[in-house]
Jmol script that loads the backbone (N, CA, C; Angstrom):
load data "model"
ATOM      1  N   UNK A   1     -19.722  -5.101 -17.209  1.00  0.00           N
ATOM      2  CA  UNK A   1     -19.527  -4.140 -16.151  1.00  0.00           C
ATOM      3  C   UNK A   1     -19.868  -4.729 -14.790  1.00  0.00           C
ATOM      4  N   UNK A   2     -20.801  -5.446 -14.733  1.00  0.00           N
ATOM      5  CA  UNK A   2     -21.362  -6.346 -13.385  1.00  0.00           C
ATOM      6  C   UNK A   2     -20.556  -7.044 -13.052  1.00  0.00           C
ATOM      7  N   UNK A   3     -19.868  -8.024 -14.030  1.00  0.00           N
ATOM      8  CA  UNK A   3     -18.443  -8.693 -13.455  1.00  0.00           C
ATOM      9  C   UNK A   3     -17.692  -8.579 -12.920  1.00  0.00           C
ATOM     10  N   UNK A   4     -17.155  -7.102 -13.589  1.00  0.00           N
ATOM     11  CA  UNK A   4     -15.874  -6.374 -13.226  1.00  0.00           C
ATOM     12  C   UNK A   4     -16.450  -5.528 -11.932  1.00  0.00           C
ATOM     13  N   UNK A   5     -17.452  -5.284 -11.413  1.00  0.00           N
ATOM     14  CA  UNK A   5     -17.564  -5.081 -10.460  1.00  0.00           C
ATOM     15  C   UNK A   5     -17.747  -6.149  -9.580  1.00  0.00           C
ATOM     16  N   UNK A   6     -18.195  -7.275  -9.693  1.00  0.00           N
ATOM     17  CA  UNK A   6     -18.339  -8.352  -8.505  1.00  0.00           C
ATOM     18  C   UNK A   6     -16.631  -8.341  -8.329  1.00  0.00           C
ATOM     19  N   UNK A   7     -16.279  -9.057  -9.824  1.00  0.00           N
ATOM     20  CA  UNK A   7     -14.591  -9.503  -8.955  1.00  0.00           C
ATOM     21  C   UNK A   7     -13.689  -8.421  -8.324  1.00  0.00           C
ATOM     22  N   UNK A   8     -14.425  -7.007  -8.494  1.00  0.00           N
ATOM     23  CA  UNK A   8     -13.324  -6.102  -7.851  1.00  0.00           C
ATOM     24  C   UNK A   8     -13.799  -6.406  -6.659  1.00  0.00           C
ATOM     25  N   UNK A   9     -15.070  -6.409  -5.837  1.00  0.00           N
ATOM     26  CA  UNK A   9     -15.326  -6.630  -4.715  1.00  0.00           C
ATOM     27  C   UNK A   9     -14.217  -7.841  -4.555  1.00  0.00           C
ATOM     28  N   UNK A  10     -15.072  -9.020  -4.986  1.00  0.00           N
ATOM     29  CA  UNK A  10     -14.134 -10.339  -4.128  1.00  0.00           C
ATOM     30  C   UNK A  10     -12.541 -10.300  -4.178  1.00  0.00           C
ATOM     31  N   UNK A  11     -11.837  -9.266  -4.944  1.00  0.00           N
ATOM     32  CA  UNK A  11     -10.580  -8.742  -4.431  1.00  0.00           C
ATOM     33  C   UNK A  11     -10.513  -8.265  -2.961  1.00  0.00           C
ATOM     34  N   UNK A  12     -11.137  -6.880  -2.892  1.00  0.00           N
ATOM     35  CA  UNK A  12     -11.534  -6.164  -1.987  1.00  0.00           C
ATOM     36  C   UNK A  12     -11.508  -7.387  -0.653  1.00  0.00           C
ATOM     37  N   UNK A  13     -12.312  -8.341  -0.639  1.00  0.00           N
ATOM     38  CA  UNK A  13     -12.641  -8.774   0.698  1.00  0.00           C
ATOM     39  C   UNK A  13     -11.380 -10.155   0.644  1.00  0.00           C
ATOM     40  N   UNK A  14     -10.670 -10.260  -0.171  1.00  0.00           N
ATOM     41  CA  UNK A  14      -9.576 -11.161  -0.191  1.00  0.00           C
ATOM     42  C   UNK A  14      -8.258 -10.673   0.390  1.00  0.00           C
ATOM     43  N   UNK A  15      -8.414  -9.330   0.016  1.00  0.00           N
ATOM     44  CA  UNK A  15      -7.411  -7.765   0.249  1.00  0.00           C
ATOM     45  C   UNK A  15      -7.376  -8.152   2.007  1.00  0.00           C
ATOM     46  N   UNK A  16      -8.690  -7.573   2.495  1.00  0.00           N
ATOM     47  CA  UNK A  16      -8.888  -7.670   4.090  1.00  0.00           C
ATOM     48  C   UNK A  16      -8.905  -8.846   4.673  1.00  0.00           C
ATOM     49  N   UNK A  17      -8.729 -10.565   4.054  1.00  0.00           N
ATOM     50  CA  UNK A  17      -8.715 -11.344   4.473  1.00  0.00           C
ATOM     51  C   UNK A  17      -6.856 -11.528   4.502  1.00  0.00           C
ATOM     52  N   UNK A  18      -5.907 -11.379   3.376  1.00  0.00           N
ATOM     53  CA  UNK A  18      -4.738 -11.201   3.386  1.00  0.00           C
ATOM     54  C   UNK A  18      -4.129 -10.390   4.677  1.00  0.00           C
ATOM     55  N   UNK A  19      -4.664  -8.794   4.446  1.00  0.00           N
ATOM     56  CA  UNK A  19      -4.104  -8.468   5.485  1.00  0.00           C
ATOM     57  C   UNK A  19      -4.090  -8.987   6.708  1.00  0.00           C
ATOM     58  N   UNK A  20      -5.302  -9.358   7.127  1.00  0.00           N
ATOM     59  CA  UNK A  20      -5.571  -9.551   8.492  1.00  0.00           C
ATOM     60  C   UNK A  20      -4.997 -11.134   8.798  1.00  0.00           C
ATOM     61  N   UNK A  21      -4.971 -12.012   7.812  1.00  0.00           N
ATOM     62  CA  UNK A  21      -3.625 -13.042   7.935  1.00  0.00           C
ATOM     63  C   UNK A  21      -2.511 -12.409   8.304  1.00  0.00           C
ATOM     64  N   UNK A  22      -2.130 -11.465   7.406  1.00  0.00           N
ATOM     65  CA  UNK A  22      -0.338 -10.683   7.750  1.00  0.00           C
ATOM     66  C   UNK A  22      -0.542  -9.996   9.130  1.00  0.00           C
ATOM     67  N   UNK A  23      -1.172  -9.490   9.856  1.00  0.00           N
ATOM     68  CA  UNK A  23      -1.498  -9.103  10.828  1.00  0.00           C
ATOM     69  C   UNK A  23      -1.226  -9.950  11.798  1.00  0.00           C
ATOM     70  N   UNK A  24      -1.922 -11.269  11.890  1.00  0.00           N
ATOM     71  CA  UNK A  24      -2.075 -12.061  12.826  1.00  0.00           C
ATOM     72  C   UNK A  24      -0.649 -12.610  12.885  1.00  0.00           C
ATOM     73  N   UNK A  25       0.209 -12.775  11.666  1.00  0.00           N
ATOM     74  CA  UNK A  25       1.348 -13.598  11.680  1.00  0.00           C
ATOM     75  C   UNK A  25       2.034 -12.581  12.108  1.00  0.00           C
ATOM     76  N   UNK A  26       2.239 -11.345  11.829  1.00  0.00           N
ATOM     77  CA  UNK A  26       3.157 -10.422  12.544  1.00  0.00           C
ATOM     78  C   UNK A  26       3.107 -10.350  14.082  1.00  0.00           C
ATOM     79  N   UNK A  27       2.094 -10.647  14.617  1.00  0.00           N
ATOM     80  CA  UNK A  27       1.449 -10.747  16.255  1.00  0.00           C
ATOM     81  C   UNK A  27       1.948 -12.020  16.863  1.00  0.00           C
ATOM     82  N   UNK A  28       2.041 -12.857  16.168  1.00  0.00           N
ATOM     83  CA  UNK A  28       2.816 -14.417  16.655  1.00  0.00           C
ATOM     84  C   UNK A  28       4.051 -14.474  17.255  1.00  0.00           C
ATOM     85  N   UNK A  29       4.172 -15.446  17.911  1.00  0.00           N
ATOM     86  CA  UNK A  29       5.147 -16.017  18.800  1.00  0.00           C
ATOM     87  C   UNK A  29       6.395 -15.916  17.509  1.00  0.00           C
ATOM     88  N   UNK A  30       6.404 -16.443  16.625  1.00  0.00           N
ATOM     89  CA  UNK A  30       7.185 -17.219  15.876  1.00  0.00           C
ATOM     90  C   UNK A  30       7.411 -15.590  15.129  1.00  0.00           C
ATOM     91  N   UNK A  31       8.749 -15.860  13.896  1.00  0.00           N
ATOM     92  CA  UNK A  31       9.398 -15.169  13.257  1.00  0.00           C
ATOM     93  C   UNK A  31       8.728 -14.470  12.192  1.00  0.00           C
ATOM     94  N   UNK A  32       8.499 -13.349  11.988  1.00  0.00           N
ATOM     95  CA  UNK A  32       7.532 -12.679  10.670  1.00  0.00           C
ATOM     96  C   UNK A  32       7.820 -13.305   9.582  1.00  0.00           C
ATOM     97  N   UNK A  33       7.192 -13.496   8.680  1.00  0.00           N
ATOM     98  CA  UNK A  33       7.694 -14.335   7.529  1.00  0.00           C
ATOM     99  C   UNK A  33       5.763 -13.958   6.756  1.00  0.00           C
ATOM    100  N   UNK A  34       6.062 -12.425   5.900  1.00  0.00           N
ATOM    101  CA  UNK A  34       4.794 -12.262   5.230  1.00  0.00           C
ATOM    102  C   UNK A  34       4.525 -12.660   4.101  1.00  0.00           C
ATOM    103  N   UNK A  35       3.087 -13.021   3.493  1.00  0.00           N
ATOM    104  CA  UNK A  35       2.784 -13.321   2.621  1.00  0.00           C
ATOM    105  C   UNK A  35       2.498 -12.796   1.426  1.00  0.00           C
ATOM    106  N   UNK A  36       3.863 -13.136   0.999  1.00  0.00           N
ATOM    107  CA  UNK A  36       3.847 -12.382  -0.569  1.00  0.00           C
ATOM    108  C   UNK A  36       3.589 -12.612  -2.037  1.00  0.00           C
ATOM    109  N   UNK A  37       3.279 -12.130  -2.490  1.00  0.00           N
ATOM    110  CA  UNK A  37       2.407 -12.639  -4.209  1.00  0.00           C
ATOM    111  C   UNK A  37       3.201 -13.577  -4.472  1.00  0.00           C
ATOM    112  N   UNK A  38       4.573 -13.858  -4.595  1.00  0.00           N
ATOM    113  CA  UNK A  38       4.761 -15.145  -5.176  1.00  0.00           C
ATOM    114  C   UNK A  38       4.646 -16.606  -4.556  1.00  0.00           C
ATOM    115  N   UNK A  39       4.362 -16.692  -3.247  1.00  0.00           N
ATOM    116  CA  UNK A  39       3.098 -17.426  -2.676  1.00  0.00           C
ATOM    117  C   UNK A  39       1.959 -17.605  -3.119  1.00  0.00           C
ATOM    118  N   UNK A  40       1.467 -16.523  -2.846  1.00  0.00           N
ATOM    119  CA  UNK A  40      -0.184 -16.604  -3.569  1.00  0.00           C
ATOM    120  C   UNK A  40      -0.191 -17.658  -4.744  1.00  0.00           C
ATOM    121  N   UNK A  41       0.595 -16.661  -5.689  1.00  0.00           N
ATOM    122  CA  UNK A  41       0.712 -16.826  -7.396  1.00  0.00           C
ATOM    123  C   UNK A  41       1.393 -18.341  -7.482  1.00  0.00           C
ATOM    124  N   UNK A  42       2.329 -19.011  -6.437  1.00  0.00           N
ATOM    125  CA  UNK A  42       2.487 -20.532  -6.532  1.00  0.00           C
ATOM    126  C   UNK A  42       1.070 -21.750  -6.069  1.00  0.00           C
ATOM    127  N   UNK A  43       0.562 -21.078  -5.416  1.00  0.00           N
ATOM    128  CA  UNK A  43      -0.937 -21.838  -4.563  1.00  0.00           C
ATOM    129  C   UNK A  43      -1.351 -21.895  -5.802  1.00  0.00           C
ATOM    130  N   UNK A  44      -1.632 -21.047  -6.669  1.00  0.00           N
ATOM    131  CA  UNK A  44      -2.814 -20.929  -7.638  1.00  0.00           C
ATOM    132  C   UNK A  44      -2.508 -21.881  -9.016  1.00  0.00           C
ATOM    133  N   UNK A  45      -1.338 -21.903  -9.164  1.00  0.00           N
ATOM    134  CA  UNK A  45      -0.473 -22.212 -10.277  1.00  0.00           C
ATOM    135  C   UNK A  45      -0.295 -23.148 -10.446  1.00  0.00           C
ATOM    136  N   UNK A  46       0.543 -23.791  -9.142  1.00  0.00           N
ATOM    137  CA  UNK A  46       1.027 -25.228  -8.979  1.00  0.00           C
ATOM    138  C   UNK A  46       2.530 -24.918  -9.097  1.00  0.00           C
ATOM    139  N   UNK A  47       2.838 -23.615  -9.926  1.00  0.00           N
ATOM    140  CA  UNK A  47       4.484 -23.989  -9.978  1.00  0.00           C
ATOM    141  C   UNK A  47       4.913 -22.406  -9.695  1.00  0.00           C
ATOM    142  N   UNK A  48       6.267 -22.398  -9.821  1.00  0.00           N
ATOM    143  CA  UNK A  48       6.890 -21.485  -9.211  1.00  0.00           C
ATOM    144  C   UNK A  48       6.986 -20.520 -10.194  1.00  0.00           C
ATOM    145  N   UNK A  49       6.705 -18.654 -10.523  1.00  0.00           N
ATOM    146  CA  UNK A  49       7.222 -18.196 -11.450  1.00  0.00           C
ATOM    147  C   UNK A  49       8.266 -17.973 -12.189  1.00  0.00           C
ATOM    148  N   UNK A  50       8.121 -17.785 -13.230  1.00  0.00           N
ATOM    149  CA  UNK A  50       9.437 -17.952 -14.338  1.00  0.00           C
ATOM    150  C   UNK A  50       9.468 -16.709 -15.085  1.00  0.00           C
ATOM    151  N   UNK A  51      10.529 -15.930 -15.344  1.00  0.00           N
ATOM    152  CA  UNK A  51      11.049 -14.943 -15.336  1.00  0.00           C
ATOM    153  C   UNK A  51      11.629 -14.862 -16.921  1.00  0.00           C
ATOM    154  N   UNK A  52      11.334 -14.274 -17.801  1.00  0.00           N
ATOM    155  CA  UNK A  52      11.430 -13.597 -19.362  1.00  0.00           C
ATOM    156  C   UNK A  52      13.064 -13.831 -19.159  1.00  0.00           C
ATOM    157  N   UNK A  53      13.632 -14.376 -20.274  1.00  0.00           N
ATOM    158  CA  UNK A  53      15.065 -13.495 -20.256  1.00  0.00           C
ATOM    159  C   UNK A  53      15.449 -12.700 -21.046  1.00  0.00           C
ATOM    160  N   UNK A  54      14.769 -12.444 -21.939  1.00  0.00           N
ATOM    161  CA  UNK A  54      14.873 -11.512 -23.032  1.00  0.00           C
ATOM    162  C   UNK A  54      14.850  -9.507 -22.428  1.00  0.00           C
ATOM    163  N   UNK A  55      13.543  -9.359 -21.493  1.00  0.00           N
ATOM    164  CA  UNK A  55      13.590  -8.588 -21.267  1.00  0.00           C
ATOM    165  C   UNK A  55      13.835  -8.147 -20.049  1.00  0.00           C
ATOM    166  N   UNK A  56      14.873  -7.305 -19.728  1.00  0.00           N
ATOM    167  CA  UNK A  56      15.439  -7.433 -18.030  1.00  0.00           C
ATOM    168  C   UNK A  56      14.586  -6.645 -17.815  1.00  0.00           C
ATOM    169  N   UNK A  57      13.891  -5.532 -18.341  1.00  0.00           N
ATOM    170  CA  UNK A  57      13.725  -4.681 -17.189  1.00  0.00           C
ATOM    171  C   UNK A  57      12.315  -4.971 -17.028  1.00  0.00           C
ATOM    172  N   UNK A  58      11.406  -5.520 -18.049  1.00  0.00           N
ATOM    173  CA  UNK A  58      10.333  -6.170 -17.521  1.00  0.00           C
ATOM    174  C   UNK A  58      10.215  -7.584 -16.440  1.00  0.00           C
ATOM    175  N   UNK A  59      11.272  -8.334 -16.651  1.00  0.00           N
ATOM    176  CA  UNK A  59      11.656  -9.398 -16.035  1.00  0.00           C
ATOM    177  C   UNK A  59      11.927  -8.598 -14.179  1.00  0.00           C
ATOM    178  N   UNK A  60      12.533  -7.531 -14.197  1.00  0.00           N
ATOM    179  CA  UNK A  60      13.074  -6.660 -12.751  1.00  0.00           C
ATOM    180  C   UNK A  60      11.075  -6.135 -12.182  1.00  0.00           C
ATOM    181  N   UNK A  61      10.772  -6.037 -13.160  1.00  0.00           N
ATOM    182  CA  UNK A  61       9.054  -5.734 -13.063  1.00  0.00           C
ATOM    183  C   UNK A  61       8.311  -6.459 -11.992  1.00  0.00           C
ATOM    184  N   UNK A  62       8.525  -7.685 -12.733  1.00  0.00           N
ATOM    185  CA  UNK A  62       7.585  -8.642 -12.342  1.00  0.00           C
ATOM    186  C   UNK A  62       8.415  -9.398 -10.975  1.00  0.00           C
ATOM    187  N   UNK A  63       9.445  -9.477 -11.022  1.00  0.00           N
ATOM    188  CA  UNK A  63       9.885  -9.726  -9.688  1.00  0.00           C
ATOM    189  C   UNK A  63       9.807  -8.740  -8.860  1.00  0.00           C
ATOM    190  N   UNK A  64       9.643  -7.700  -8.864  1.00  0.00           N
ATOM    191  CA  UNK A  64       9.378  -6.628  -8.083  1.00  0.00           C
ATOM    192  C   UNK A  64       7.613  -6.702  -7.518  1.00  0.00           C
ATOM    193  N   UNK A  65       7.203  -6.688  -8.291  1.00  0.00           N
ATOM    194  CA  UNK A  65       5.827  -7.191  -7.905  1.00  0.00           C
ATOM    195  C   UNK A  65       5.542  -8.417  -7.318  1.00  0.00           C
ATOM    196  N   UNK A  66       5.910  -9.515  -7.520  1.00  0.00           N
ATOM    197  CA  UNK A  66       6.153 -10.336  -7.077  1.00  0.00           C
ATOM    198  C   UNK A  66       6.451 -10.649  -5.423  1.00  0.00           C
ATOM    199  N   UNK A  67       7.410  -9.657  -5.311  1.00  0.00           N
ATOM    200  CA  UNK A  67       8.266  -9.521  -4.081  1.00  0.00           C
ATOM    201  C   UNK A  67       7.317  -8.646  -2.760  1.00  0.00           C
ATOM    202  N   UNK A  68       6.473  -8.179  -3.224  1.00  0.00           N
ATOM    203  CA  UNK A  68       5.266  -7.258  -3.465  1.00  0.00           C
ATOM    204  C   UNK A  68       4.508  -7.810  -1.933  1.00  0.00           C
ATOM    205  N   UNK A  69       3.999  -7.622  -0.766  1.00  0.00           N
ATOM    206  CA  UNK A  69       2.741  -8.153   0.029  1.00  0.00           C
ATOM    207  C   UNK A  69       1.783  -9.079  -0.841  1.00  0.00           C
ATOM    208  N   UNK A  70       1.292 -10.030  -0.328  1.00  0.00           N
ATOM    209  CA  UNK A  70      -0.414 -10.121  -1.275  1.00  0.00           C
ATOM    210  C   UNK A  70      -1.537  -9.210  -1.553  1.00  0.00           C
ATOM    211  N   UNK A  71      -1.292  -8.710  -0.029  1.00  0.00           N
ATOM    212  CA  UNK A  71      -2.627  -8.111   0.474  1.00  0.00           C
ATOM    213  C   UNK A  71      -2.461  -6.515  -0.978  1.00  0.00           C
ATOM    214  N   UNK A  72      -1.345  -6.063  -0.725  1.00  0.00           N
ATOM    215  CA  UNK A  72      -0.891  -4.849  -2.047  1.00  0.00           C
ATOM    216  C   UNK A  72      -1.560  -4.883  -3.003  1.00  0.00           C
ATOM    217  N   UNK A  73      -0.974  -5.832  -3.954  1.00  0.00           N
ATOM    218  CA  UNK A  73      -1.581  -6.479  -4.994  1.00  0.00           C
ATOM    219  C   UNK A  73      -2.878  -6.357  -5.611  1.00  0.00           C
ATOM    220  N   UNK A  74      -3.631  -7.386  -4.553  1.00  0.00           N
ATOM    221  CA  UNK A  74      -5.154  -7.797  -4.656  1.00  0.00           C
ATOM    222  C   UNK A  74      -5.881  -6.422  -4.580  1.00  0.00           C
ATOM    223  N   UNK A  75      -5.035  -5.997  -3.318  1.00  0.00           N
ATOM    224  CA  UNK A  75      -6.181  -4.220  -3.392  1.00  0.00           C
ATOM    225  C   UNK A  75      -6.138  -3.466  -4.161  1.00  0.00           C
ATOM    226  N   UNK A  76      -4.995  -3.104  -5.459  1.00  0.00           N
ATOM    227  CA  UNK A  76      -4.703  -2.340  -6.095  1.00  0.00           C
ATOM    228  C   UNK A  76      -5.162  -3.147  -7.565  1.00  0.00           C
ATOM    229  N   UNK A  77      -5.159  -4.116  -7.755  1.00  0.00           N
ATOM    230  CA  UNK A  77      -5.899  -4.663  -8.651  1.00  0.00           C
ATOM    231  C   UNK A  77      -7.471  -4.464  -8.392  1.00  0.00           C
ATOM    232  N   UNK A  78      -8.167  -5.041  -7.136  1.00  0.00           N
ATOM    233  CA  UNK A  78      -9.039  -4.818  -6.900  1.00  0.00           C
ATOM    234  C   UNK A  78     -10.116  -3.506  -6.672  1.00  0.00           C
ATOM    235  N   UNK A  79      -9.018  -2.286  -6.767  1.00  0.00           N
ATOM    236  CA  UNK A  79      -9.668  -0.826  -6.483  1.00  0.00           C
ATOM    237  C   UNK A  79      -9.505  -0.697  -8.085  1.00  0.00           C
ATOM    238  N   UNK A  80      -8.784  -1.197  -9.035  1.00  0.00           N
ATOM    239  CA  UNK A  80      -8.356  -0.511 -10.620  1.00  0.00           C
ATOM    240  C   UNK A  80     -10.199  -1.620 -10.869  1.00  0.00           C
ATOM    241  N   UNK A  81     -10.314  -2.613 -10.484  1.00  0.00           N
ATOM    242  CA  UNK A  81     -11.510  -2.956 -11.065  1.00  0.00           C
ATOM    243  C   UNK A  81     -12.631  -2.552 -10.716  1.00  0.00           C
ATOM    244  N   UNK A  82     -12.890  -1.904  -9.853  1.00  0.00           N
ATOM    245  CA  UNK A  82     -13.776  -1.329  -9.317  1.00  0.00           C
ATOM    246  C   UNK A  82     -13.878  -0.149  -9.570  1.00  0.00           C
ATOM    247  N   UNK A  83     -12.872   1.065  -9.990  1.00  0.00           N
ATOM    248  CA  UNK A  83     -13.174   1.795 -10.480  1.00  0.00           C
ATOM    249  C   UNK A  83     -13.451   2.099 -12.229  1.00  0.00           C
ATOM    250  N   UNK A  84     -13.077   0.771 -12.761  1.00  0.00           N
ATOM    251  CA  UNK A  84     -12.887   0.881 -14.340  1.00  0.00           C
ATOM    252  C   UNK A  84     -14.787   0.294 -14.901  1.00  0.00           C
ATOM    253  N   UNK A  85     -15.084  -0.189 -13.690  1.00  0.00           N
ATOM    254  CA  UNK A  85     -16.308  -0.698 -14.029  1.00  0.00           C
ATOM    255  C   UNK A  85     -16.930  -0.418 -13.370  1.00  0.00           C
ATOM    256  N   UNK A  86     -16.862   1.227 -13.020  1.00  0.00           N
ATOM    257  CA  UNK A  86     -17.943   1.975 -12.381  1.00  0.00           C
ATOM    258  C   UNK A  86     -19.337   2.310 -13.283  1.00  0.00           C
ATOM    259  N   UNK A  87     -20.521   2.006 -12.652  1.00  0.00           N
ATOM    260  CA  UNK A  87     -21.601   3.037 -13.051  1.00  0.00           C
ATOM    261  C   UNK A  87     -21.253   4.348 -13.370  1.00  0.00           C
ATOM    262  N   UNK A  88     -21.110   4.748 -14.515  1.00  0.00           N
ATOM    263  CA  UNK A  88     -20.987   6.030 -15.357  1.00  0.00           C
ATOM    264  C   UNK A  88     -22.251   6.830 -15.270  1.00  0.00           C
ATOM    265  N   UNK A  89     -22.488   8.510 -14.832  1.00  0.00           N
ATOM    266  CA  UNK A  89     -23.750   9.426 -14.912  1.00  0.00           C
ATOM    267  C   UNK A  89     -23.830   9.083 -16.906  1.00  0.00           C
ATOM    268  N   UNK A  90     -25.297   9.122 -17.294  1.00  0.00           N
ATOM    269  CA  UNK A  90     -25.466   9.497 -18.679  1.00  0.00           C
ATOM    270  C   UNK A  90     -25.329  11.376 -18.984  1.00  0.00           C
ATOM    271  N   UNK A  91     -24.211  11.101 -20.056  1.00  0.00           N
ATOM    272  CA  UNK A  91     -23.927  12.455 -20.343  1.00  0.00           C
ATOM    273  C   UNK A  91     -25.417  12.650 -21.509  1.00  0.00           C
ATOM    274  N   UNK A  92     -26.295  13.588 -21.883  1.00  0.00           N
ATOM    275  CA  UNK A  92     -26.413  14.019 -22.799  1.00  0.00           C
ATOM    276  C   UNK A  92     -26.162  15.473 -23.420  1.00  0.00           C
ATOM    277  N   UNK A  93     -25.318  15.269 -24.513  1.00  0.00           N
ATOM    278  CA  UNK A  93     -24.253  16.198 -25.033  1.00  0.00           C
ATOM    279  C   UNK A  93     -25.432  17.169 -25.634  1.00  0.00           C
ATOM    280  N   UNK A  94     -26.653  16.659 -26.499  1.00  0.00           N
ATOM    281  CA  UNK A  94     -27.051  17.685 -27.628  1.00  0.00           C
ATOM    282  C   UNK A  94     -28.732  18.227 -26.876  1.00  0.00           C
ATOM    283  N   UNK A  95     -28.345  17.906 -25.541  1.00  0.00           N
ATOM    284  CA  UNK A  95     -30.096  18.203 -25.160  1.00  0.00           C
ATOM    285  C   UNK A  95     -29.851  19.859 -24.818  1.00  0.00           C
ATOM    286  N   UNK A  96     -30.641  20.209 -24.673  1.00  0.00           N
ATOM    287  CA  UNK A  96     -30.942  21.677 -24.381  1.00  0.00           C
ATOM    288  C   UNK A  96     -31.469  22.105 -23.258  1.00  0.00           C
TER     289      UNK A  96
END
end "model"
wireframe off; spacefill off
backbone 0.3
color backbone group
């Protein structure tokens, strides 16, 4: 549970470091050109994603996500981990 709460944070502050990259590049001299997960997901990888052919509409999925902001992503991954590995109240069911 401690895990899944640290790495939802270091999403979280990767989230606001993304955006505020996409921010700054949208503010530039030069042509918008944002940073989207399949960037990210090539930095990390080394190679470019590769796409199922068996299943289109999961294959339409993942390029869709893909196609996706970074900053999206990371936060919505990063808020699902943070809330899945929340500190829970103790229920007790049989006390009186």
């Amino acid at each position: 549970m401690l895990f899944g709460r640290m790495v939802g944070w270091v999403l979280i502050g990767l989230t606001v470091i993304l955006a505020s990259a996409d921010a700054v590049m949208a503010l530039g001299p030069a042509e918008y050109a944002g940073i989207i997960t399949a960037d990210v997901f090539t930095l990390l990888t080394g190679g470019e994603p590769e796409f199922g052919e068996g299943l289109s509409m999961l294959s339409s999925f993942e390029a869709a996500v893909l196609d996706t902001p970074a900053w999206v992503v990371t936060g919505l991954v990063g808020t699902l981990f943070l809330v899945s590995c929340r500190k829970r109240a103790k229920r007790y069911r049989f006390r009186h």
